[in-house]
TORNU-983206 format. One record per residue (C-alpha): chain; z, y, x; residue number from 1. Coordinates in steps of 0.02 Angstrom, whole numbers, plus 50000, padded with zeros to 5 digits. Last residue first. Layout:
<recs>
- torlum | Z | Y | X | lummar
- A | Z | Y | X | NUM $
...
</recs>
This chain:
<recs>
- torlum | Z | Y | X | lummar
- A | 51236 | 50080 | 50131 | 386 $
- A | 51193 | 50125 | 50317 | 385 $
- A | 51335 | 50234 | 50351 | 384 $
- A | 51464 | 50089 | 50309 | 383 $
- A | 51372 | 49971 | 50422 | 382 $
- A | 51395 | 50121 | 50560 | 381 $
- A | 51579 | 50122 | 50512 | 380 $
- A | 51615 | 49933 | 50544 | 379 $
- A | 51539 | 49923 | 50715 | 378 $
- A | 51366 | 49865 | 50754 | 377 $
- A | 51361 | 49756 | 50919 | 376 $
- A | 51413 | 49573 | 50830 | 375 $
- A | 51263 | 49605 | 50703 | 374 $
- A | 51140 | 49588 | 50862 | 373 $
- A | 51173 | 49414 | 50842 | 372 $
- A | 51311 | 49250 | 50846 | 371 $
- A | 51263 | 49137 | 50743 | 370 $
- A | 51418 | 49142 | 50612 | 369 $
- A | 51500 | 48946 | 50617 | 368 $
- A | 51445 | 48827 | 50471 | 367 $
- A | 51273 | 48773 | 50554 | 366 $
- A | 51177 | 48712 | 50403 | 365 $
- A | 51141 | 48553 | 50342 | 364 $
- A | 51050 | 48412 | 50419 | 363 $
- A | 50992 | 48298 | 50277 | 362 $
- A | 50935 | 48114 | 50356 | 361 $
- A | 50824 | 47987 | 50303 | 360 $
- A | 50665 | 48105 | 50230 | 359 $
- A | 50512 | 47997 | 50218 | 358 $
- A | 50348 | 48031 | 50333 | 357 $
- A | 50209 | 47928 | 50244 | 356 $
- A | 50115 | 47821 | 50365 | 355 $
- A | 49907 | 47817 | 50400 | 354 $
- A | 49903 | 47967 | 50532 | 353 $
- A | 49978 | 47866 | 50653 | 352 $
- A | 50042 | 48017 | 50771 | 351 $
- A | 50071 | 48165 | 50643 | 350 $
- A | 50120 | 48060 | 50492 | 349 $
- A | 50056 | 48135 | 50316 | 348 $
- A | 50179 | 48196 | 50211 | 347 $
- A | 50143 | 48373 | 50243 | 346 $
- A | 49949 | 48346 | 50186 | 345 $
- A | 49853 | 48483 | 50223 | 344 $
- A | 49729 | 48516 | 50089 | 343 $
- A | 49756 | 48670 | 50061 | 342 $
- A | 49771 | 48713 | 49879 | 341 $
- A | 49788 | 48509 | 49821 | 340 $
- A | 49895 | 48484 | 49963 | 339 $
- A | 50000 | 48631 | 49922 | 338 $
- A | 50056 | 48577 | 49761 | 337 $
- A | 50088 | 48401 | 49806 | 336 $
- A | 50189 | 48484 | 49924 | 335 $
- A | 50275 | 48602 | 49826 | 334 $
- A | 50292 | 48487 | 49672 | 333 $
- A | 50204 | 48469 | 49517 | 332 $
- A | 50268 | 48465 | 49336 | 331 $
- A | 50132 | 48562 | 49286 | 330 $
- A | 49965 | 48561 | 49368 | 329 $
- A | 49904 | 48734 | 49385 | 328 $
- A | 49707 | 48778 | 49354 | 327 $
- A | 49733 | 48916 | 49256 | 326 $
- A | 49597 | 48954 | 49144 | 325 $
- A | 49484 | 49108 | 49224 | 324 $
- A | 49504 | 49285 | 49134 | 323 $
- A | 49434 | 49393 | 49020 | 322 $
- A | 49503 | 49301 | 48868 | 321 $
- A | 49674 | 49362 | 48917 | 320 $
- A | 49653 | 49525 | 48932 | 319 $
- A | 49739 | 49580 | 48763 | 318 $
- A | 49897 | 49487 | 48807 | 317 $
- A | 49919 | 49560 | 48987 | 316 $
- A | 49869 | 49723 | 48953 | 315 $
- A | 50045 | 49773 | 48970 | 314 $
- A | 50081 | 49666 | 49100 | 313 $
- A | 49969 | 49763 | 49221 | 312 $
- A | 49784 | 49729 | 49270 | 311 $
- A | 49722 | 49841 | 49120 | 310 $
- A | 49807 | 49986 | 49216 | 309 $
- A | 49899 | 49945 | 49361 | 308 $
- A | 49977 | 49786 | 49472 | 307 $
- A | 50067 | 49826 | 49619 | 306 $
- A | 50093 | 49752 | 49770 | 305 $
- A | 50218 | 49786 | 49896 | 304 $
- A | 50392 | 49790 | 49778 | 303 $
- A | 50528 | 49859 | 49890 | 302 $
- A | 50682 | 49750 | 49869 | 301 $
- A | 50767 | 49801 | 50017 | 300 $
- A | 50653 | 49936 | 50115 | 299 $
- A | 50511 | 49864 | 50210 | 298 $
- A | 50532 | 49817 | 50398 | 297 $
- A | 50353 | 49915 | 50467 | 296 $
- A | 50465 | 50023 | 50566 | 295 $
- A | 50560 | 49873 | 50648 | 294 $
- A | 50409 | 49815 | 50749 | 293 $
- A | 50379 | 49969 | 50834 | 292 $
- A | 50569 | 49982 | 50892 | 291 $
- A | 50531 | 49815 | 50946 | 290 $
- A | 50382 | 49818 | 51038 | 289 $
- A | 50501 | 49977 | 51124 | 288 $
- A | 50621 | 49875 | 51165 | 287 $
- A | 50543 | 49727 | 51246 | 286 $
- A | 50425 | 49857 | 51351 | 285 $
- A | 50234 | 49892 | 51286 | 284 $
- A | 50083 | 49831 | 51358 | 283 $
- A | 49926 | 49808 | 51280 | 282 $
- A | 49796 | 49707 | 51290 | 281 $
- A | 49601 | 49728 | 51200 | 280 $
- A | 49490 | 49663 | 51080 | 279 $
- A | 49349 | 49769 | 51020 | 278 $
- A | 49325 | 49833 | 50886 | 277 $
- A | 49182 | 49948 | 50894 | 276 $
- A | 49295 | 50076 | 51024 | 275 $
- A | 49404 | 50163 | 50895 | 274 $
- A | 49415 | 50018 | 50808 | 273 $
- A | 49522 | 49944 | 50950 | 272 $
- A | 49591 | 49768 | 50897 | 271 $
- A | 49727 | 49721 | 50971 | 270 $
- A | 49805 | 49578 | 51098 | 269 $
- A | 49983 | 49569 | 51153 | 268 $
- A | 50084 | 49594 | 51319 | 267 $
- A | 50275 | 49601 | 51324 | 266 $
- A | 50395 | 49710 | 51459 | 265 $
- A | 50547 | 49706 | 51524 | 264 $
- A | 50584 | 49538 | 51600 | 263 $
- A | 50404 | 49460 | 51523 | 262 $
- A | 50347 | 49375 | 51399 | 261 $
- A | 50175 | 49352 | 51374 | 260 $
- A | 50019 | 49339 | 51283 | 259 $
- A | 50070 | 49373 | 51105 | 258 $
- A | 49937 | 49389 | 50987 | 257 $
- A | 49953 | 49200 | 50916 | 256 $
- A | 50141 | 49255 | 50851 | 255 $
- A | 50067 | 49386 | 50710 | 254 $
- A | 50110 | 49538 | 50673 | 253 $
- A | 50136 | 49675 | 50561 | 252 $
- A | 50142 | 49538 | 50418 | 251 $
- A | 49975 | 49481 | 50325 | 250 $
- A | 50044 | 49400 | 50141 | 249 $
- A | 49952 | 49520 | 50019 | 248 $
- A | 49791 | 49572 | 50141 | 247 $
- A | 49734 | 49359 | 50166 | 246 $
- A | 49755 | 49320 | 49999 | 245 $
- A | 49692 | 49478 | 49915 | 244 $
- A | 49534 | 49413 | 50021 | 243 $
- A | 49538 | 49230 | 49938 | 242 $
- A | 49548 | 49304 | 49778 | 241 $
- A | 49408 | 49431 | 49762 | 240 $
- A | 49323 | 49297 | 49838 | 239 $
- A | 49342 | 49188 | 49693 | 238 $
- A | 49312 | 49354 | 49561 | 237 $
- A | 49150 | 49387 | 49602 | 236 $
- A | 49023 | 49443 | 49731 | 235 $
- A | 49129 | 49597 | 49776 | 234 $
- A | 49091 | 49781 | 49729 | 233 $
- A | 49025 | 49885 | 49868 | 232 $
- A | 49169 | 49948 | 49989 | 231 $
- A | 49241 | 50111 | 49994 | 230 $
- A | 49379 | 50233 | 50109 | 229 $
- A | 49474 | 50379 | 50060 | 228 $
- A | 49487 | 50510 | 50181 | 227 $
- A | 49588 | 50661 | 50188 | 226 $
- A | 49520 | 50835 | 50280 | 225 $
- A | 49663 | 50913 | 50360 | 224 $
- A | 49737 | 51073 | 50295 | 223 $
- A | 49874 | 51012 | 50183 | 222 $
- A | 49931 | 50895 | 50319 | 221 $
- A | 49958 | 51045 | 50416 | 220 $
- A | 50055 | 51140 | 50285 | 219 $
- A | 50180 | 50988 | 50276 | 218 $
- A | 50203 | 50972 | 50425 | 217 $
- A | 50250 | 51179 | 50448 | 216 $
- A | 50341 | 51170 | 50283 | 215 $
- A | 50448 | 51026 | 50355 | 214 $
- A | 50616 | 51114 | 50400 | 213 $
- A | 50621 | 51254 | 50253 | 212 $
- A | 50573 | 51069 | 50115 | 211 $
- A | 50760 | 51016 | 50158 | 210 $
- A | 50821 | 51047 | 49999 | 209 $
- A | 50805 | 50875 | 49930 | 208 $
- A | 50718 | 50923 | 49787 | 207 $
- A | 50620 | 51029 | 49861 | 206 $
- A | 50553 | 50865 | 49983 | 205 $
- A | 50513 | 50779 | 49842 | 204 $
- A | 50427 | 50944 | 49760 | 203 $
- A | 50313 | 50966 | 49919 | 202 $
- A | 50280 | 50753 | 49924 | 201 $
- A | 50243 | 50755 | 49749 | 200 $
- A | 50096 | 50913 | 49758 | 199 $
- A | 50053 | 50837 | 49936 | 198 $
- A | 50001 | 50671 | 49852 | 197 $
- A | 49939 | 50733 | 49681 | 196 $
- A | 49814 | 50869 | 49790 | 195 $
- A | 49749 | 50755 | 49925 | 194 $
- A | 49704 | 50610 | 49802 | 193 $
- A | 49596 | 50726 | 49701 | 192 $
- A | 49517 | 50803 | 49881 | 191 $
- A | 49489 | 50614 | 49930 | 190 $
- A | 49405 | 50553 | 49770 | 189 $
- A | 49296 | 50714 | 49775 | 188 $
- A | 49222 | 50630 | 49938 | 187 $
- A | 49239 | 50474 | 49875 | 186 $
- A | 49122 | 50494 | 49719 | 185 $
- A | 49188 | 50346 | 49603 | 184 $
- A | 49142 | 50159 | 49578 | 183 $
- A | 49016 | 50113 | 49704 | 182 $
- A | 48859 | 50009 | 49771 | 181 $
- A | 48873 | 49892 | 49628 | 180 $
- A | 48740 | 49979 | 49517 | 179 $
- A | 48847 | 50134 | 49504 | 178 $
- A | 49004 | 50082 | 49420 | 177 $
- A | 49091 | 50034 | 49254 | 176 $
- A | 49064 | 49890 | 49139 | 175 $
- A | 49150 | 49936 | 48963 | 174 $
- A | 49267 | 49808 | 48859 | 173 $
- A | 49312 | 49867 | 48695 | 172 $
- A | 49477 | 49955 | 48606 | 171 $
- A | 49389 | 50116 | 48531 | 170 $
- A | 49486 | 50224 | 48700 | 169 $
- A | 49362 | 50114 | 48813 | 168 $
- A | 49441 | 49959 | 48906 | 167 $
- A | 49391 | 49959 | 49100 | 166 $
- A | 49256 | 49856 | 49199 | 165 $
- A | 49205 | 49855 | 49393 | 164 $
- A | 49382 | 49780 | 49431 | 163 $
- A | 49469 | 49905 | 49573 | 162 $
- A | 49569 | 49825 | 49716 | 161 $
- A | 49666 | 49944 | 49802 | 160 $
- A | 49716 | 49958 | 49995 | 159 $
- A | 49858 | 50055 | 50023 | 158 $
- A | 49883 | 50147 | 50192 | 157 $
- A | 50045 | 50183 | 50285 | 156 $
- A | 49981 | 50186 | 50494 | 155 $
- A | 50161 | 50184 | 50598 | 154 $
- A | 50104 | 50114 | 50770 | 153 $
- A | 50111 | 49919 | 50784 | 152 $
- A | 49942 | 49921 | 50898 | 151 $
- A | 49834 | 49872 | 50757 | 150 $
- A | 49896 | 49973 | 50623 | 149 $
- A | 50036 | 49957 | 50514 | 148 $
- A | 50090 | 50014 | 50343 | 147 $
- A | 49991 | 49922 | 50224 | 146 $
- A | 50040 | 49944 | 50042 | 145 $
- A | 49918 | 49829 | 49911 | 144 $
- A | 49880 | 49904 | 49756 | 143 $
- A | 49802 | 49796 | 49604 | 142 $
- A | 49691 | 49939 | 49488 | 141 $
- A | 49649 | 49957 | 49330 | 140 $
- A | 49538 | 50070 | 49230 | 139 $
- A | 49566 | 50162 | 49053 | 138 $
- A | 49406 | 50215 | 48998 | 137 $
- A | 49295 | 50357 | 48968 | 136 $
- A | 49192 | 50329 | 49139 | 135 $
- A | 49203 | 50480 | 49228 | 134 $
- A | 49335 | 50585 | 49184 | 133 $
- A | 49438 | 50446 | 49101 | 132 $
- A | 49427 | 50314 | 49259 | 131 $
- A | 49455 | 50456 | 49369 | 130 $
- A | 49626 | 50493 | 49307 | 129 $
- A | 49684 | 50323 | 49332 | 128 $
- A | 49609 | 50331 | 49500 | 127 $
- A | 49693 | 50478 | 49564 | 126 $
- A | 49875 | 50446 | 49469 | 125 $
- A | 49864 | 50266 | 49519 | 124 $
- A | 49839 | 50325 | 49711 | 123 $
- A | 49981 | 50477 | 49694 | 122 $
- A | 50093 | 50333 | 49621 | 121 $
- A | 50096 | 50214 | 49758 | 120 $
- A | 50099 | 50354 | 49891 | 119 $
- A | 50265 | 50410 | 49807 | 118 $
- A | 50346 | 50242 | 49802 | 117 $
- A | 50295 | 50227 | 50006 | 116 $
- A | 50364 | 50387 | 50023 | 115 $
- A | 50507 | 50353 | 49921 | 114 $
- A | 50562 | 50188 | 50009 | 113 $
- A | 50512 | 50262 | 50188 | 112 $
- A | 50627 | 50403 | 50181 | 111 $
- A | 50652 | 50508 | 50338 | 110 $
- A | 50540 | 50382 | 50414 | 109 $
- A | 50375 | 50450 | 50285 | 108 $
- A | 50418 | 50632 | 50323 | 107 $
- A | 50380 | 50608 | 50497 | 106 $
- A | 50229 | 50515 | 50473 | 105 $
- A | 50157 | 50648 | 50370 | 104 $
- A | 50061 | 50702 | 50537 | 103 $
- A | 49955 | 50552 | 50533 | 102 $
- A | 49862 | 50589 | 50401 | 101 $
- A | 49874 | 50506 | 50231 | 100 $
- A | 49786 | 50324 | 50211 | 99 $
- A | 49680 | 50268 | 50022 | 98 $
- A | 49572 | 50105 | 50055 | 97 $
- A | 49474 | 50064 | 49906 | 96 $
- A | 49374 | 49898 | 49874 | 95 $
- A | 49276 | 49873 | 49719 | 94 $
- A | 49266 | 49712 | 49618 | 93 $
- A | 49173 | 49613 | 49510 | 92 $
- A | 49226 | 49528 | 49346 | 91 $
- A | 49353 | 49387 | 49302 | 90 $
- A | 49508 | 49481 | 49250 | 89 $
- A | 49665 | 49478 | 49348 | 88 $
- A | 49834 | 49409 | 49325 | 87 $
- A | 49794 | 49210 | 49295 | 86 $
- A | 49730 | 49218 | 49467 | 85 $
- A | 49880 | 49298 | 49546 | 84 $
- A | 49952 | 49120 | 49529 | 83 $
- A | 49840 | 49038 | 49633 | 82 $
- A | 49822 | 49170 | 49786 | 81 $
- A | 50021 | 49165 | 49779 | 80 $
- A | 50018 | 48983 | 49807 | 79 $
- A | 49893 | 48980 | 49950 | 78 $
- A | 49984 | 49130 | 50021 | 77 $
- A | 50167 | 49058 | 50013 | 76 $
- A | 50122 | 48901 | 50086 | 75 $
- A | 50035 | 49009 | 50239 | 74 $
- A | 50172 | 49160 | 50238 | 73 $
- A | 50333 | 49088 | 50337 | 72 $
- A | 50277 | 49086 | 50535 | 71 $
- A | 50247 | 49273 | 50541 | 70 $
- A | 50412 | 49324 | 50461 | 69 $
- A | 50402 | 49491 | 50381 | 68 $
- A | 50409 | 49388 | 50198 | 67 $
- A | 50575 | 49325 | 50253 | 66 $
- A | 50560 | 49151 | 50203 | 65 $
- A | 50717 | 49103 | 50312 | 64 $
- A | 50597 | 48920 | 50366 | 63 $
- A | 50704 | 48737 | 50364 | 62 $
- A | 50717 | 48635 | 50503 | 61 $
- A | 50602 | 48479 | 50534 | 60 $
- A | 50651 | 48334 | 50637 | 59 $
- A | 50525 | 48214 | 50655 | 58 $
- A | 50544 | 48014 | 50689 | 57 $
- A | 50370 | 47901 | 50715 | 56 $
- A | 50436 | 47733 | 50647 | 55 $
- A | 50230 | 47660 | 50647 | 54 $
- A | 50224 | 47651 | 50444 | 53 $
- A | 50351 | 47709 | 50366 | 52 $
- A | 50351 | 47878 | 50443 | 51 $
- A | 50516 | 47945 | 50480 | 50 $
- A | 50591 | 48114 | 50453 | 49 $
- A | 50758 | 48225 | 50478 | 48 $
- A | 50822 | 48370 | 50377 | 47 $
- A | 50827 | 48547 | 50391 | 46 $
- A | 50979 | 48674 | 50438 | 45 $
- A | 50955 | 48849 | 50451 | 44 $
- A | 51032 | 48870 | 50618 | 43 $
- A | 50970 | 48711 | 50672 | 42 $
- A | 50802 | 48822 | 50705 | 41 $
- A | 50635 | 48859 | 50581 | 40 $
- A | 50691 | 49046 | 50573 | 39 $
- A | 50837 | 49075 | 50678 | 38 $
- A | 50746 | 49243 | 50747 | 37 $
- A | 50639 | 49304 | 50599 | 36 $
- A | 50798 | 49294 | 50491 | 35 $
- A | 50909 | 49389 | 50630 | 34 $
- A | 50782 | 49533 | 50618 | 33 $
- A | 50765 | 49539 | 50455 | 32 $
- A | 50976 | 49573 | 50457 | 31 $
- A | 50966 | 49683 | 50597 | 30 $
- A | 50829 | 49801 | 50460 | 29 $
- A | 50928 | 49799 | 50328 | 28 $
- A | 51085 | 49841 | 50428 | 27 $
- A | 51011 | 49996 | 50504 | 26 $
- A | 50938 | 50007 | 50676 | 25 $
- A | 51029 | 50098 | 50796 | 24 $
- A | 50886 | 50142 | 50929 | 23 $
- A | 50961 | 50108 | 51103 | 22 $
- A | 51111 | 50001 | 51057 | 21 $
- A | 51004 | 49906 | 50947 | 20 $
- A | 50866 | 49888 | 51062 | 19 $
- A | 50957 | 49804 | 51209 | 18 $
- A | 51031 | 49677 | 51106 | 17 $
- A | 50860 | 49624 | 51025 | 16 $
- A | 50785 | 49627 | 51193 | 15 $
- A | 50796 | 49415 | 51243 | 14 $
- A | 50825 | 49349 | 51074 | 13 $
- A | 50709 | 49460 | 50983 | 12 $
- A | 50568 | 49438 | 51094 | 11 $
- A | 50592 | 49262 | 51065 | 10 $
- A | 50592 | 49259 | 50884 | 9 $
- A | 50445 | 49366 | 50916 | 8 $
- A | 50343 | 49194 | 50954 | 7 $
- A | 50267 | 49140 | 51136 | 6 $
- A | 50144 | 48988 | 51151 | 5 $
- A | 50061 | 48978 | 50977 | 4 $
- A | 50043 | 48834 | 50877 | 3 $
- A | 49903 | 48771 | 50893 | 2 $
- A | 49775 | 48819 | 50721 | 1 $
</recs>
């Protein structure tokens, strides 16, 4: 794929200013921000290459690996896709996509680190419990949070990966779903979910004492009818793989949307579901694409996916012999490593395409403080942040 014309490294650098004086973003969220903007610059330092073959010279600067950086996942996806195969079981799969309504919203940026904790354990509650009542067996699940939908508004949904087999209460292996066409009524799947969300959120928000100013959201979320999405079960346990690849390491956005760059405003490209999917531009002004942008930051140290059940550590022993051998190399190194998952050679030269680029010179890191949107928040609102 070309690499793409306009980046939000560049969005950042020309309304990041703006945006913090007109929104106040905390310090977690100035600090991603500053990542995704000196990513792969002189900032971060690098080192310079030369193919021994025609003298082609390269300078390549180092990535922040921010995992809400669009130009950091692709080395981290192949290798996460490899070592997330010695964590689940080699059967067939069913897809589940569990969202709340859009009215909860407001609750959800009060706290986004215990909503997102709560909706976690309202989804492994539901299908925990439905693994017993229907199928006698404790199930599994791997739970991938999604917050975003196609036009950067605030859309939390968690898309779950359930293996069409669970272990009985006498210790054995038991195959579980309809025929491949579906694990669990969804309709009674939704009402379950429902219930344990709402019942957490309504003592969360007791607990804080502030449920008196949300009963209203809360009632009308209550009232709505939820909806919990299925798939048929996967093929097998390869493709299971390659599309937990693509879902685990997706970021709110990606640089190939962006159209342009303008003095206020910037134009991307979205999908409209709403309208068969069709692709269409928006418009939104610097600050506000960045305002958007900022609500899918995850909290420091949040954990995004989420192994239950029989796919968790403790079953990691006793499923062992249900799943694939590993296929790692030991003693082999990122690059070698990736061009065995990928197939793109790093190493290779980009003009001759016969050398071997060799590293000749380190550039380290600019010593001096880049100077950011950090510069604009004063000592007490860092303080209020903590």
């Amino acid at each position: 794929m070309s690499r793409p014309k306009f980046e939000i490294a560049q969005i950042i650098e020309k309304f990041g200013d703006e945006f913090v004086q007109k929104h106040r973003p905390n310090t977690w969220q100035l600090r991603t921000l500053h990542a995704l903007r000196i990513c792969r610059t002189a900032a971060l330092g690098g080192h310079k290459e030369q193919c021994d073959h025609c003298g082609t010279v390269r300078y390549s600067y180092n990535s922040c690996k921010n995992r809400h950086c669009p130009k950091c996942q692709a080395s981290r996806q192949a290798f996460w896709m490899e070592d997330v195969r010695e964590r689940i079981i080699d059967t067939k799969y069913f897809h589940l996509v569990f969202t709340v309504p859009q009215c909860l919203n407001e609750l959800c940026l009060l706290n986004s680190h215990k909503f997102y904790s709560l909706l976690f354990s309202s989804v492994w509650q539901t299908l925990r419990a439905f693994g017993y009542t229907h199928y006698g067996v404790e199930s599994g699940a791997l739970a991938i949070l999604h917050t975003w939908g196609q036009n950067l508004s605030l859309h939390p949904h968690i898309h779950c990966l359930v293996p069409a087999a669970g272990l009985s209460l006498r210790g054995s292996m038991k195959k579980i779903g309809k025929k491949g066409k579906y694990i669990y009524p969804v309709r009674k799947l939704s009402i379950d979910f429902r219930s344990v969300m709402m019942k957490k959120l309504k003592k969360q928000l007791e607990l804080a004492g502030i449920l008196p100013d949300y009963r209203q959201t809360v009632e009308q979320a209550w009232s709505k009818n939820w909806v919990v999405f299925a798939e048929p079960s996967f093929a097998n346990v390869e493709r299971v793989i390659k599309y937990l690849g693509l879902y685990t390491h997706r970021v709110a956005f990606s640089n190939h949307r962006i159209k342009s760059i303008g003095e206020e405003k910037v134009s991307f490209t979205y999908k409209d579901y709403r309208d068969g999917g069709k692709q269409k531009l928006m418009s939104l002004s610097g600050v506000e694409f960045l305002r958007r942008f900022a609500m899918h930051i995850l909290p420091k140290g949040f954990v995004k996916v989420r192994f239950y059940g029989i796919l968790s550590n403790r079953y990691s022993k006793q499923m062992a012999i249900y799943r694939k051998p590993s296929e790692k190399v030991e003693g082999e190194s990122s690059r070698e490593r990736l061009l065995r998952l990928t197939g793109f050679d790093a190493t290779c030269c980009p003009r001759c395409k016969k050398g071997r680029m060799h590293i000749v010179e380190i550039i380290p890191r600019i010593r001096s403080p880049v100077p950011f949107l950090f510069q604009r928040k004063t000592i007490n609102d860092c303080n209020s942040d903590r």
